[in-house]
N, C-alpha and C positions, 0 to 999 in steps of 0.2 A: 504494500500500500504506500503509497506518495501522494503527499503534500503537497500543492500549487503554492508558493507566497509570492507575494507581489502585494506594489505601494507605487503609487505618484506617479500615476502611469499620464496626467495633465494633456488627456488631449490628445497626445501622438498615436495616432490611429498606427503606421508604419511599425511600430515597435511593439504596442499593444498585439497587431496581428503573429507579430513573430512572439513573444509570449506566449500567445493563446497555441500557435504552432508547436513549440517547444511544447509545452503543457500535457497536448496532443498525445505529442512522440514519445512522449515517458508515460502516456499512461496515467495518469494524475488521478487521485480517486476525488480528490476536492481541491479547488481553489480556493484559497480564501485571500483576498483585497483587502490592504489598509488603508483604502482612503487617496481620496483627490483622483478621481476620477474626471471632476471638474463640468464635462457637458453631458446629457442624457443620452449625446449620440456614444458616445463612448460603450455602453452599455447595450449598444443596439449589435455591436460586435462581440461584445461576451455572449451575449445572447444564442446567436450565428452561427457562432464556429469552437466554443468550447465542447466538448464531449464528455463533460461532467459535471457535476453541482458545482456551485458556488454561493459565497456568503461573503460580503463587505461591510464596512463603514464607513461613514462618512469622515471627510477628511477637512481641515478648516479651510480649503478652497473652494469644497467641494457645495455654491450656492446655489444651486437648482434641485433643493432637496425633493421638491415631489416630485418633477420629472424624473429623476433617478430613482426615485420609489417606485415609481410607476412603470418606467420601466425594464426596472432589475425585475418586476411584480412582487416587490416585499423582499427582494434578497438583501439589499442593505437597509442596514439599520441604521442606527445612533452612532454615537462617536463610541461603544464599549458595546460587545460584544461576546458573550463569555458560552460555549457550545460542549456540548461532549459528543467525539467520533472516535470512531474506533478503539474505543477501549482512553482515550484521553479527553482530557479538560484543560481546554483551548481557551486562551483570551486574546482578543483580538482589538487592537487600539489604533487608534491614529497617532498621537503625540504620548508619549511613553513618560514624558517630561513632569507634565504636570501633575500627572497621576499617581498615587499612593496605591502600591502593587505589591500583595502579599506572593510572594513567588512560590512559595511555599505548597499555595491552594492549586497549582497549575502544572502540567506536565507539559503545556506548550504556549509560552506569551508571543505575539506579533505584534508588531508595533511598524511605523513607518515615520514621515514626515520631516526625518534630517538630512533625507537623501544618500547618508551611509550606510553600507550595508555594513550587515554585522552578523556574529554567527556565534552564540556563546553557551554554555552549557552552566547552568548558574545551581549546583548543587544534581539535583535532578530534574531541572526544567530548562529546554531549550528556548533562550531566548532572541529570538529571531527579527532583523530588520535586512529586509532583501536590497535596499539600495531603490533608485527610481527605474522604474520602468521607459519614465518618458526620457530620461535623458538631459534634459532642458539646463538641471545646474550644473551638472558635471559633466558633462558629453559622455557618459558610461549609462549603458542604459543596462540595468540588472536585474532579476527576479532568483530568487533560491528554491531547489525540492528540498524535501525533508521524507527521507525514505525512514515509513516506519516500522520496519523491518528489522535491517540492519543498525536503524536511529544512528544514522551519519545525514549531515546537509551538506549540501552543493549548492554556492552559488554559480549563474549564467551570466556570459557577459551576451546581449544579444546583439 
């Protein structure tokens, strides 16, 4: 089973699709988005061409929260996010910063919004920030699996 992460994919439809491709190729059993998605068309390519669920939040770019409600159809939420798959209890965040986070409680936090990716293992909870997707700050545009299997990540440069 694998893990889709991804954050601040801002639009760039071109790298978004190569995500969702990658995502594809590996099989992904869930995707899950941290946020800043940014316009509702964005979501009209998750939609499209992913081959598996997914579940998001909203990210502080992210201002056309109905449209994006509407049409993810309820797949993104709020800025916090907290799921159990496959046997784990997932928290899912857009800005990691502000937020008081028992890491404790979780076998897998996501977080996004600094545009670095990161890839830490914090006792026994993987805490995970894929990097942007869109590229736009850093010219790197990145997403990471999270194979939960073996429980090793891989960040993509795409």
């Amino acid at each position: 089973m694998i893990l889709g992460i991804i954050s601040d994919s801002h639009d760039n439809l071109p790298k978004l699709k190569k995500a969702i491709a990658l995502f594809n190729k590996k099989n992904t059993s869930l995707v899950l988005h941290a946020g800043d998605y940014v316009a509702p068309f964005a979501v009209n390519m998750i939609e499209d061409n992913l081959k598996c669920e997914y579940a998001g939040v909203f990210g502080n770019n992210d201002g056309e929260k109905e449209g994006l409600t509407d049409k993810s159809k309820g797949k993104i939420k709020s800025h916090r996010l907290e799921l159990e798959k496959f046997g784990r209890k997932i928290l899912l965040i857009h800005d990691i910063s502000d937020r008081e986070i028992d890491f404790s409680k979780y076998d897998i936090v996501i977080y996004g919004h600094s545009h670095k990716p990161s890839m830490e293992k914090r006792n026994n909870c993987w805490v995970i920030n894929p990097g942007e997707c869109g590229g736009w700050l850093s010219g790197k545009s990145s997403v990471v699996t999270l194979d939960l299997i073996s429980d090793t990540a891989k960040l993509h440069i795409l």
